[in-house]
FIKOLZA-1660 file (N, C-alpha, C; in steps of 0.1 Angstrom, whole numbers, plus 5000, padded with zeros to 4 digits):
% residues 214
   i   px   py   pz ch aa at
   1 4894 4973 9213  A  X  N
   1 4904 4984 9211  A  X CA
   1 4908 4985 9196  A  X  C
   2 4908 5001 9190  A  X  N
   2 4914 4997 9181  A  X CA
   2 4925 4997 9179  A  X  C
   3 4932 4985 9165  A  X  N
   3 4942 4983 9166  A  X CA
   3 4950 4983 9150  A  X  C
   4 4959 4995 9149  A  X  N
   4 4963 4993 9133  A  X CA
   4 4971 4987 9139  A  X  C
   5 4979 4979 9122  A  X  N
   5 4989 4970 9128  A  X CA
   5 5003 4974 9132  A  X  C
   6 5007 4981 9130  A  X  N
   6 5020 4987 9130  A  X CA
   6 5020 4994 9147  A  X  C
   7 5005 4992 9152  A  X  N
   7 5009 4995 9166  A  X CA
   7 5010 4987 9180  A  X  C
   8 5003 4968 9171  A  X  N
   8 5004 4959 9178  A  X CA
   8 5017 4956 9188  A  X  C
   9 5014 4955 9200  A  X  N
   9 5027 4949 9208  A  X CA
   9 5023 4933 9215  A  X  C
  10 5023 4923 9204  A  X  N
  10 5019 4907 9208  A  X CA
  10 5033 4903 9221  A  X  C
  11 5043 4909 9222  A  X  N
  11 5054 4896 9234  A  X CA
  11 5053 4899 9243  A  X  C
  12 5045 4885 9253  A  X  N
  12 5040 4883 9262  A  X CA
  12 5054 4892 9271  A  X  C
  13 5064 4890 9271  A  X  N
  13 5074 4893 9281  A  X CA
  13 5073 4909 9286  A  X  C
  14 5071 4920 9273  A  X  N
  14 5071 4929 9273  A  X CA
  14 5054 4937 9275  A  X  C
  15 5046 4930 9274  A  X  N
  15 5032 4930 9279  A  X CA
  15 5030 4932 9297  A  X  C
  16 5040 4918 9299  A  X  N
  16 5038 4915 9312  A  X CA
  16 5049 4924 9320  A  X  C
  17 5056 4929 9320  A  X  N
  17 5069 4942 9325  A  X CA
  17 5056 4955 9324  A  X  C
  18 5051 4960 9313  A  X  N
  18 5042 4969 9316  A  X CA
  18 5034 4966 9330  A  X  C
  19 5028 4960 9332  A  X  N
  19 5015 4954 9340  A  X CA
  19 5026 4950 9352  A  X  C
  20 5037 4947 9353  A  X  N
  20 5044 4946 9366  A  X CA
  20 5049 4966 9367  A  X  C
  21 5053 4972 9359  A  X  N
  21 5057 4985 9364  A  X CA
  21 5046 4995 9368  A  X  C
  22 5034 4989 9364  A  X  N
  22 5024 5000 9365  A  X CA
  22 5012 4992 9370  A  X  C
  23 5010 4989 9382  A  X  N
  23 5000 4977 9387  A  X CA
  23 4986 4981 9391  A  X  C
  24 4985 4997 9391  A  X  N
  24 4971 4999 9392  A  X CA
  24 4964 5003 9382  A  X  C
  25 4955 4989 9378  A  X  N
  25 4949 4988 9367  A  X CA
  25 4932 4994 9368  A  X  C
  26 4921 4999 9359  A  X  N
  26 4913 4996 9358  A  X CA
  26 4906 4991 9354  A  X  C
  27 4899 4986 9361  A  X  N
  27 4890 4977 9362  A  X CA
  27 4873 4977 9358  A  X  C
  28 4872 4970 9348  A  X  N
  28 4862 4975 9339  A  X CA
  28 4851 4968 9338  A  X  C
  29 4835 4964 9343  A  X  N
  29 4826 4957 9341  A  X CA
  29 4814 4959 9339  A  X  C
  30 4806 4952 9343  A  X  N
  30 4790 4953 9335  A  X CA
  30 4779 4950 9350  A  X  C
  31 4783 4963 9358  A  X  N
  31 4771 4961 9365  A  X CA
  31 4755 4962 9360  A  X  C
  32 4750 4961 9376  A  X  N
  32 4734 4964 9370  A  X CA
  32 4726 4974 9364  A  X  C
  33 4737 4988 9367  A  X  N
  33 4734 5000 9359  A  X CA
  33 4739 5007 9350  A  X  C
  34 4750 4991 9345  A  X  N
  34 4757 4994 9329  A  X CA
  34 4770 4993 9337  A  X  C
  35 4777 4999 9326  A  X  N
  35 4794 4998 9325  A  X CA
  35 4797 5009 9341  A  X  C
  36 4813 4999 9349  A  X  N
  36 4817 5002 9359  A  X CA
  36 4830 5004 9359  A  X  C
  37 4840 5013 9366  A  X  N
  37 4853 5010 9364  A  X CA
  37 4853 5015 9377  A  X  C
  38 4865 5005 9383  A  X  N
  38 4872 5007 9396  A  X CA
  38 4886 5006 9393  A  X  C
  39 4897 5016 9402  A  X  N
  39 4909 5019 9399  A  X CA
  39 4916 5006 9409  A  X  C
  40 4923 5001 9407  A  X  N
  40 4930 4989 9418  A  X CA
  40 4943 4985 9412  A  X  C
  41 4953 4984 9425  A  X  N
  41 4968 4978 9421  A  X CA
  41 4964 4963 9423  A  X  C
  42 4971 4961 9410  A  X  N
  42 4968 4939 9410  A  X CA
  42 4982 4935 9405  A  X  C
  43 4981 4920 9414  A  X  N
  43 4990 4916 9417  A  X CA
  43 4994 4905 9402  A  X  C
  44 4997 4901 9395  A  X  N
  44 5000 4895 9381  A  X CA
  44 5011 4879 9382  A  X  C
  45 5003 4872 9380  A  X  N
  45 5012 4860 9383  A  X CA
  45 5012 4854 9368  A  X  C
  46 5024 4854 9362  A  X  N
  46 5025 4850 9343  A  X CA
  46 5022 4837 9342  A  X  C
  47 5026 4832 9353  A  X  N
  47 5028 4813 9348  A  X CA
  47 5015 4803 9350  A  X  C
  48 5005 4817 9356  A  X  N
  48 4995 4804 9363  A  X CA
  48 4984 4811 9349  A  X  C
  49 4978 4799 9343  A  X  N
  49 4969 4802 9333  A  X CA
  49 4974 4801 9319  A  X  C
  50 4969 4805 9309  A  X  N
  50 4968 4804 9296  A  X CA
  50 4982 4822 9290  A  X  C
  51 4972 4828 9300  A  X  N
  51 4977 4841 9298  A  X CA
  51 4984 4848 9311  A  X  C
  52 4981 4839 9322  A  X  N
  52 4989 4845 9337  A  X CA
  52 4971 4849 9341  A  X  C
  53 4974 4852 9355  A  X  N
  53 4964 4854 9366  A  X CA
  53 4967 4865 9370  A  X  C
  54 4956 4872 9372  A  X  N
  54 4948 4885 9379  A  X CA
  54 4947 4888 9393  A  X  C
  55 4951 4894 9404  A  X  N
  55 4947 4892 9417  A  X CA
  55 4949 4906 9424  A  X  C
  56 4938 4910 9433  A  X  N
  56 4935 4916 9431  A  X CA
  56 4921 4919 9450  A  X  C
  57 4921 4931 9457  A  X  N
  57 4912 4933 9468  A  X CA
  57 4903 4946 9470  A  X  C
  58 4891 4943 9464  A  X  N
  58 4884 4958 9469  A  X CA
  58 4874 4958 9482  A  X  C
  59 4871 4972 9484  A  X  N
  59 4865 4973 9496  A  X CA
  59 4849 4962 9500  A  X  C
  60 4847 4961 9510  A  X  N
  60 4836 4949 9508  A  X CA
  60 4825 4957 9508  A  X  C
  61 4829 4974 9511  A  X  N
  61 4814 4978 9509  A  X CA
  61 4809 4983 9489  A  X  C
  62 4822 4977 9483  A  X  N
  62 4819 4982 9466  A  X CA
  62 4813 4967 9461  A  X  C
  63 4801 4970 9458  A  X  N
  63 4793 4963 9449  A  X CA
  63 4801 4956 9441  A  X  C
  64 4809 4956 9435  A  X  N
  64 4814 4952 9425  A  X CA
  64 4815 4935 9421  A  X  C
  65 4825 4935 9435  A  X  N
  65 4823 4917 9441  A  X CA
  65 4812 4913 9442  A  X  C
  66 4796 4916 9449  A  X  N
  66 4785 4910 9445  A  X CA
  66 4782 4907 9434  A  X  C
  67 4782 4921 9426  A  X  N
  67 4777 4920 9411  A  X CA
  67 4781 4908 9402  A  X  C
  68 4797 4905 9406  A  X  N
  68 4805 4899 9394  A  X CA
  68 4799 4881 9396  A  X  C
  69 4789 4881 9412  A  X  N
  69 4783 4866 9409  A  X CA
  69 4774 4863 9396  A  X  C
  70 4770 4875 9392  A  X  N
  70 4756 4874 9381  A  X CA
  70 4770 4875 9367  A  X  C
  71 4778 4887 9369  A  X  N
  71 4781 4892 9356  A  X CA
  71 4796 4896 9360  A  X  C
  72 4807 4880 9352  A  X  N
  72 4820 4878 9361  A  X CA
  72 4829 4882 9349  A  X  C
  73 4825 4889 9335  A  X  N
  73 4836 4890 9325  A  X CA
  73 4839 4904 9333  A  X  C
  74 4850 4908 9329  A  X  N
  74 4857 4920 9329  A  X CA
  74 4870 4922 9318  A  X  C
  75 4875 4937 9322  A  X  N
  75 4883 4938 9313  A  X CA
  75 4890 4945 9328  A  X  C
  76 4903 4945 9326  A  X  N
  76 4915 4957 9332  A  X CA
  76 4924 4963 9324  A  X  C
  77 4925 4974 9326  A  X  N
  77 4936 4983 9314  A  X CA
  77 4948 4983 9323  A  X  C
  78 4953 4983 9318  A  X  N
  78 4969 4988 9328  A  X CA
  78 4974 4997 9317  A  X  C
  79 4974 5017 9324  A  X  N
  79 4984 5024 9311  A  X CA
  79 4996 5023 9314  A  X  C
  80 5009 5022 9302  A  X  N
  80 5020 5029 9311  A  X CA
  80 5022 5040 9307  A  X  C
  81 5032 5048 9302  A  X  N
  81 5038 5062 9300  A  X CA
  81 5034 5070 9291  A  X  C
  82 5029 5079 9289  A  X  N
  82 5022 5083 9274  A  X CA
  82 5027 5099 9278  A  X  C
  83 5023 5108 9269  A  X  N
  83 5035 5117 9263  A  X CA
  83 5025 5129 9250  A  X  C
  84 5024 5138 9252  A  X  N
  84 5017 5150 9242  A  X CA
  84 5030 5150 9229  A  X  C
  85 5026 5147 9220  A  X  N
  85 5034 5151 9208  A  X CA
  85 5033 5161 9198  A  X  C
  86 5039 5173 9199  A  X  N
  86 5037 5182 9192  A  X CA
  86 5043 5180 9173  A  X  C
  87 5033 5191 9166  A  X  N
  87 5034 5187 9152  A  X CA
  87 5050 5197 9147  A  X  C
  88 5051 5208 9158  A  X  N
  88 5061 5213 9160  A  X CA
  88 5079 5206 9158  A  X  C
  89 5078 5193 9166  A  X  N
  89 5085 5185 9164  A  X CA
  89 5090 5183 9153  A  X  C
  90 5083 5181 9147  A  X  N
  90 5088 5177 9132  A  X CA
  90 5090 5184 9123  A  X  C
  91 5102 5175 9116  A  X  N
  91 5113 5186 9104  A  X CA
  91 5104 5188 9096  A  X  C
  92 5098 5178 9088  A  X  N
  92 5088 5177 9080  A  X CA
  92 5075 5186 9078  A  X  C
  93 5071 5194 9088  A  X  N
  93 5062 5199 9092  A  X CA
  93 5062 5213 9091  A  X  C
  94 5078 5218 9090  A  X  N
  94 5080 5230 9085  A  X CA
  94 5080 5231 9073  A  X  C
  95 5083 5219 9061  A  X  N
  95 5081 5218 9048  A  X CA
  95 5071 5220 9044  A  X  C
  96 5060 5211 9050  A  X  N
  96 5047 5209 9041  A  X CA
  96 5035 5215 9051  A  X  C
  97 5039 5217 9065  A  X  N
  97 5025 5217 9076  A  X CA
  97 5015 5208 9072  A  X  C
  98 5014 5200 9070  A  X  N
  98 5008 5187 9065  A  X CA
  98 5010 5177 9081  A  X  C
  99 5008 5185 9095  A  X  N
  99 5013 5174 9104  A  X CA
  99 4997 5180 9115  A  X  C
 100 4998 5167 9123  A  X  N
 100 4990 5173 9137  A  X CA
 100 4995 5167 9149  A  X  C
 101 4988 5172 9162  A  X  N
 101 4991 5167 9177  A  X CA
 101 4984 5154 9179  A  X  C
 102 4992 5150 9183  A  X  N
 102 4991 5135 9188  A  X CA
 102 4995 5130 9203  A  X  C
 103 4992 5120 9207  A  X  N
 103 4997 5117 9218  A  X CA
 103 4999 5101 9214  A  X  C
 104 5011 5099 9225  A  X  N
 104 5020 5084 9223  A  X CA
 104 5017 5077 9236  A  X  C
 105 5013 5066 9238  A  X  N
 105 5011 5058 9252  A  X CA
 105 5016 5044 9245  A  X  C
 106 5013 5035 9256  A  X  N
 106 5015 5023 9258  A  X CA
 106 5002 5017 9266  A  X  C
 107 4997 5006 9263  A  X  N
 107 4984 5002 9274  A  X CA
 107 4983 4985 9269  A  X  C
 108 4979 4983 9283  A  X  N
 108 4974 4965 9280  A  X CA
 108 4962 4966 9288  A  X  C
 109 4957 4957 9273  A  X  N
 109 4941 4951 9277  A  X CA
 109 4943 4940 9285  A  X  C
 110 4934 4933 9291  A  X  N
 110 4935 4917 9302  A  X CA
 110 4919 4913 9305  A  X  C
 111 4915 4903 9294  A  X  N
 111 4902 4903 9298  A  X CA
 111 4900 4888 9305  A  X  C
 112 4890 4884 9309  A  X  N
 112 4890 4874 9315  A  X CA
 112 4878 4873 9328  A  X  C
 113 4878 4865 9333  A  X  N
 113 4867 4865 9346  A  X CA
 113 4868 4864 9361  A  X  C
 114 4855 4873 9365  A  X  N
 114 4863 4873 9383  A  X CA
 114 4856 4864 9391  A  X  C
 115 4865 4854 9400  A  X  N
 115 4861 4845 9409  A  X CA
 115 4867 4854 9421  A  X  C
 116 4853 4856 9432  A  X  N
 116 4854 4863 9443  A  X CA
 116 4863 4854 9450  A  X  C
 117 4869 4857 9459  A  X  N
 117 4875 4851 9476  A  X CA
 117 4871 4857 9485  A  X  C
 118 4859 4855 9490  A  X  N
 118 4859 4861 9503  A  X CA
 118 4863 4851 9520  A  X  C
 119 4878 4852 9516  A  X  N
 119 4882 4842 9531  A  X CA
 119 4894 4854 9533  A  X  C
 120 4899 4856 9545  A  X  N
 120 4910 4865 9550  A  X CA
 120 4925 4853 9548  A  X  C
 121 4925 4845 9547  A  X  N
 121 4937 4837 9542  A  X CA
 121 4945 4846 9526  A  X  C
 122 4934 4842 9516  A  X  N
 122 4935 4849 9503  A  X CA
 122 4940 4867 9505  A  X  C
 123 4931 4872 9511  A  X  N
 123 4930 4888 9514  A  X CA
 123 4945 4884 9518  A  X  C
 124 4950 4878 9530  A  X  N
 124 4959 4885 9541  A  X CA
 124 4976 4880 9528  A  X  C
 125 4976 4867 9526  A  X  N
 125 4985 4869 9515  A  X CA
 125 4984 4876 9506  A  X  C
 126 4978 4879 9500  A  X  N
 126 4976 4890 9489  A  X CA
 126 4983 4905 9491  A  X  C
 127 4977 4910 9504  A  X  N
 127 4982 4920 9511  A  X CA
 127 4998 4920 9512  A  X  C
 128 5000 4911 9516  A  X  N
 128 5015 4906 9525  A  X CA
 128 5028 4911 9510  A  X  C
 129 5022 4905 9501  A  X  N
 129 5029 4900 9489  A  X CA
 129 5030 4916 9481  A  X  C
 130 5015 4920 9480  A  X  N
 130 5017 4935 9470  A  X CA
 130 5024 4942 9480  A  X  C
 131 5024 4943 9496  A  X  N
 131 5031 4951 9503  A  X CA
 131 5048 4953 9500  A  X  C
 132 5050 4938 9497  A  X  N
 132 5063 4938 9494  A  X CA
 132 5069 4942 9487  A  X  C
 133 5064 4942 9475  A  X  N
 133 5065 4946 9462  A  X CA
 133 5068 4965 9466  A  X  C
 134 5055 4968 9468  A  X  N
 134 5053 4982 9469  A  X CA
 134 5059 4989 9481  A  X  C
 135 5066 4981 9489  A  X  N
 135 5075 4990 9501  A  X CA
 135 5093 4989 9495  A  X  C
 136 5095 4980 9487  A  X  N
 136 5109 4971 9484  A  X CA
 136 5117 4984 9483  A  X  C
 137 5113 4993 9476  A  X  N
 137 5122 5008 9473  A  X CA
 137 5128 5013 9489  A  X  C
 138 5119 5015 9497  A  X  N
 138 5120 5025 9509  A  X CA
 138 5129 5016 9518  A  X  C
 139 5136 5032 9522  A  X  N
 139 5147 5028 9536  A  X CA
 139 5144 5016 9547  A  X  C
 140 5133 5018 9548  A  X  N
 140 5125 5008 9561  A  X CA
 140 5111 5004 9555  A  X  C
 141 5114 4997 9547  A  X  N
 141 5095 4989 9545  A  X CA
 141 5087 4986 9555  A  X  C
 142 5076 4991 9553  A  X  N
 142 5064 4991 9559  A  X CA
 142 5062 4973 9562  A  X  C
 143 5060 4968 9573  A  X  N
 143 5054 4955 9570  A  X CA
 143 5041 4951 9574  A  X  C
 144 5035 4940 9576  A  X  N
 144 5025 4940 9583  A  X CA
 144 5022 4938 9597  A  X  C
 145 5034 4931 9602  A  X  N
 145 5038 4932 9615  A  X CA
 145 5037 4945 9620  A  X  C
 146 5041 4954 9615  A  X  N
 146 5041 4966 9622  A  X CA
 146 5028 4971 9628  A  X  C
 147 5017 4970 9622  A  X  N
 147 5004 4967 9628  A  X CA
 147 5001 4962 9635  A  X  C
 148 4990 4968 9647  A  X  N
 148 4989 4957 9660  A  X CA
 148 4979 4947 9654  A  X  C
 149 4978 4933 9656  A  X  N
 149 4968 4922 9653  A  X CA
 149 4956 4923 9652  A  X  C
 150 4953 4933 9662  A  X  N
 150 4935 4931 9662  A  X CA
 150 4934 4944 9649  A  X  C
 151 4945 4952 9653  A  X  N
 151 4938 4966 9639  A  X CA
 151 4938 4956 9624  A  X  C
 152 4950 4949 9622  A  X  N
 152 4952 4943 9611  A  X CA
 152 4945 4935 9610  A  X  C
 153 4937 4926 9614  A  X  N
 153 4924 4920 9614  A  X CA
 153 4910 4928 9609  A  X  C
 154 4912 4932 9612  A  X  N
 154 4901 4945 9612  A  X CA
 154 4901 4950 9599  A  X  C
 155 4908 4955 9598  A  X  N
 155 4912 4960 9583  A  X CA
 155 4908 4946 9572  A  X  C
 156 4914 4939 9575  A  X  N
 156 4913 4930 9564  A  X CA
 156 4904 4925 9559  A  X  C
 157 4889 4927 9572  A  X  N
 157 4879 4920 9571  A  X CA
 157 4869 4924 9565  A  X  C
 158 4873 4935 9562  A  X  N
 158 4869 4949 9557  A  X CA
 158 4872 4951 9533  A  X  C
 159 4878 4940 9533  A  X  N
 159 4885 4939 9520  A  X CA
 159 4881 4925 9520  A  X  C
 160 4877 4923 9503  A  X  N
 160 4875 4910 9497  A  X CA
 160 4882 4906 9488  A  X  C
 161 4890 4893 9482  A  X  N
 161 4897 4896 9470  A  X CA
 161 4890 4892 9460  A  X  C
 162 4900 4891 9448  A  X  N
 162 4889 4889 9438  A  X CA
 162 4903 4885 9429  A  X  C
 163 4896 4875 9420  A  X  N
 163 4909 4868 9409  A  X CA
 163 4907 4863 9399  A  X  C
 164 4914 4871 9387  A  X  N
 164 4914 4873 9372  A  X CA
 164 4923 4862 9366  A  X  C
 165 4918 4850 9360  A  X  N
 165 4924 4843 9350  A  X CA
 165 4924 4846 9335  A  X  C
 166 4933 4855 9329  A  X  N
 166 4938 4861 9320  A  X CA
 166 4932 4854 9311  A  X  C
 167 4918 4854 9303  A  X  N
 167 4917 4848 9289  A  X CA
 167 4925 4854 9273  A  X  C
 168 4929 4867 9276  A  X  N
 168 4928 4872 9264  A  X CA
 168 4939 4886 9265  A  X  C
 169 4950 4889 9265  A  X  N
 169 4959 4899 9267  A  X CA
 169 4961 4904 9253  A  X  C
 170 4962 4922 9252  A  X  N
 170 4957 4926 9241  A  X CA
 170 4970 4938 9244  A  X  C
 171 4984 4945 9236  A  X  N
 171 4992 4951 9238  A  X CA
 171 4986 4968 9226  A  X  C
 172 4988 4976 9230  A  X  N
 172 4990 4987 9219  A  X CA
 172 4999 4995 9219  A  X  C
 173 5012 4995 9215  A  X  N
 173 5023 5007 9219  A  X CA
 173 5021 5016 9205  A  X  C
 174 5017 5023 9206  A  X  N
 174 5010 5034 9199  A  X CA
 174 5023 5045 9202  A  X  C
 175 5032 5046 9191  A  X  N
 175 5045 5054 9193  A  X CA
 175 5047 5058 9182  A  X  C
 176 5039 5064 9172  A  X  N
 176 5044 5071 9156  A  X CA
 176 5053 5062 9150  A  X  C
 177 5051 5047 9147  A  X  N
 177 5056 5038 9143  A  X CA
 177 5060 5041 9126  A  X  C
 178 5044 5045 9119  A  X  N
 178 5041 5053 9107  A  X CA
 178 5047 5061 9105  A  X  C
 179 5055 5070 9113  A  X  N
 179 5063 5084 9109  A  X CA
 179 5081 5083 9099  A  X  C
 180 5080 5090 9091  A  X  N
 180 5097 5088 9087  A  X CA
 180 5106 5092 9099  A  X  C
 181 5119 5086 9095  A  X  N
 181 5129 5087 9103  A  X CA
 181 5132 5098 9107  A  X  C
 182 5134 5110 9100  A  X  N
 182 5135 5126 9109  A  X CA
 182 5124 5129 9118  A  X  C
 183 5112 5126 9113  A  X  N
 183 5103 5128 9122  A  X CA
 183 5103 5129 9135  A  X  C
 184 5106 5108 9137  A  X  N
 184 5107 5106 9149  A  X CA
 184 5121 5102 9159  A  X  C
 185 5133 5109 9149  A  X  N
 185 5140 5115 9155  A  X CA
 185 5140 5122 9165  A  X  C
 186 5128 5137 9156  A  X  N
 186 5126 5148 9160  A  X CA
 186 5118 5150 9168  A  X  C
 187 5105 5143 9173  A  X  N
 187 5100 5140 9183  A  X CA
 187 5107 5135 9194  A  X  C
 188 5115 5122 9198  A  X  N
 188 5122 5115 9204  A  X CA
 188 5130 5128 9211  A  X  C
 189 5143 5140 9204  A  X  N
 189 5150 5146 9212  A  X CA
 189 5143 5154 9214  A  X  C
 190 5128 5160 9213  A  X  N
 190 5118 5167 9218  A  X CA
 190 5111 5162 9232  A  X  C
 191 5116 5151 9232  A  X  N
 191 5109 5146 9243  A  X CA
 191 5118 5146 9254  A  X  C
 192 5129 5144 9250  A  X  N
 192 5146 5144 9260  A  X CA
 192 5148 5154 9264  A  X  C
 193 5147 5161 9254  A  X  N
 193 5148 5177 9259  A  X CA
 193 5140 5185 9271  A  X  C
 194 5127 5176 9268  A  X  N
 194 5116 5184 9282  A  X CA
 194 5117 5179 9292  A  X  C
 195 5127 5168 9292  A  X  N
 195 5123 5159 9304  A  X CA
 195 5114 5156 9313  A  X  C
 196 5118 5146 9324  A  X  N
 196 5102 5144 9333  A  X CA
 196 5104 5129 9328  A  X  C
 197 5100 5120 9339  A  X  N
 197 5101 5105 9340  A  X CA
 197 5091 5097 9324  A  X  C
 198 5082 5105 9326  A  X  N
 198 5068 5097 9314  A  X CA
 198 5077 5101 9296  A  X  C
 199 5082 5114 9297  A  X  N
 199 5087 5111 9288  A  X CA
 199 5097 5113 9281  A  X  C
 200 5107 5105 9290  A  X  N
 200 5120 5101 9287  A  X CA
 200 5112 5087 9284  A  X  C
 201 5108 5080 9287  A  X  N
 201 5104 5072 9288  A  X CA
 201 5096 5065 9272  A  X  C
 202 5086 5075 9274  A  X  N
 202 5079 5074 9258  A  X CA
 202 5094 5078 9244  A  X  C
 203 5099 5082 9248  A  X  N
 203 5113 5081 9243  A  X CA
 203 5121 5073 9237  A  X  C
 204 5118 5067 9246  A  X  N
 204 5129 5055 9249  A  X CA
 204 5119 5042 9239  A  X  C
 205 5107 5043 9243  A  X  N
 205 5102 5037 9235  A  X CA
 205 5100 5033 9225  A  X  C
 206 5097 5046 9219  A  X  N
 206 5096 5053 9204  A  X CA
 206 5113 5049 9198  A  X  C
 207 5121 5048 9202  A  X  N
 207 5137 5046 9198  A  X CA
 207 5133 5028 9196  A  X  C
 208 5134 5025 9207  A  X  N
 208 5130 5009 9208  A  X CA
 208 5121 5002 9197  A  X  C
 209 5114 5009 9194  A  X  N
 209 5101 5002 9183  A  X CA
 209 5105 5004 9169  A  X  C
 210 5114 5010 9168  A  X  N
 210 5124 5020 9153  A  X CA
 210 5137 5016 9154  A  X  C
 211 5141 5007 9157  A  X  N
 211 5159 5007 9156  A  X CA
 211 5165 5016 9144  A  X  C
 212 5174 5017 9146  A  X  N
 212 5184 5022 9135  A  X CA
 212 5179 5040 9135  A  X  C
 213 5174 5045 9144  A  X  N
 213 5174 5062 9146  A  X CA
 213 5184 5067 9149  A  X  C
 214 5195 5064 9152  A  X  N
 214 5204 5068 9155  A  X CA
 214 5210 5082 9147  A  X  C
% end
């Protein structure tokens, strides 16, 4: 990925909150007919490994899990919020038009290798745990109980997991870091102004990576 410096985001803490708020990552490898991506929510455990662990279930009829016996590096992207930035925004740009469109995201790389699980133990925790995660909001969570045994058997057997030991975690918050302070003032209440969750959010960022905008 490229990386100027001014857009690096190296702390781990703030790497790993992306990758817990936005968990369906893809998933990026080297099958037998070249480069593959599959979209998948994974599950992120920080403390196990060098860089935290990968975890993770796709369908047993996607190749992918075969493949990764021959060819187990991968990569997963996890994006979070990103945001159209107009040249309009900027004070600056009425002066000189010296500006252009850009766009602002946030993304983490996670490379490392996949060791299949194909046992329903692994699958069925796995399940149990991202369910929890991903029902915790709602009035009445979904559980797995609520499923009769033989269907939830069934299903499961049908899904293999698969688990990423994090060699190498790579951050880009790519937020007009480079821009003078009116600028990205002026982008920031442009973005407040339009509202919508992604960018209030790229916002908030962009304020965060710049203190003193006030």
């Amino acid at each position: 990925m490229y990386m100027p410096a001014q857009y690096e985001e190296a702390r781990p803490e703030v790497l790993h909150r992306l990758m817990a708020d936005h968990p369906l990552g893809a998933l990026v490898t080297v099958g037998p007919s070249g480069l593959d991506a599959n979209h998948i929510p994974f599950e992120f455990a920080p403390g196990e490994g060098p860089h935290g662990t990968l975890r993770a279930h796709v369908a047993r009829a996607n190749p992918v899990w075969r493949e990764a016996a021959d060819r187990p590096d991968a990569l997963v992207i996890f994006q979070g919020p990103t945001a159209y930035i107009s040249p309009n925004w900027y004070p600056s740009k009425h002066e000189e038009h010296r500006k252009v469109p850009t766009y602002n995201y946030m993304v983490v790389h996670a490379h490392g290798r996949i060791v299949v699980h194909d046992d329903e133990a692994f699958v069925r925790g796995l399940v149990a745990r991202l369910t929890r995660k991903m029902e915790a909001g709602e009035p009445v969570p979904w559980k797995m109980g609520d499923a009769p045994a033989d269907y939830l058997s069934q299903m499961l057997s049908m899904i293999v997991g698969i688990e990423i030991e994090v060699t190498k975690l790579t951050g880009k918050w790519k937020l007009g870091q480079e821009k003078e302070g009116r600028d990205r003032r002026g982008a920031i209440a442009s973005l407040r102004e339009r509202g919508g969750d992604a960018r209030s959010q790229v916002a908030d960022a962009m304020f965060e990576a710049k203190p003193g905008l006030e």
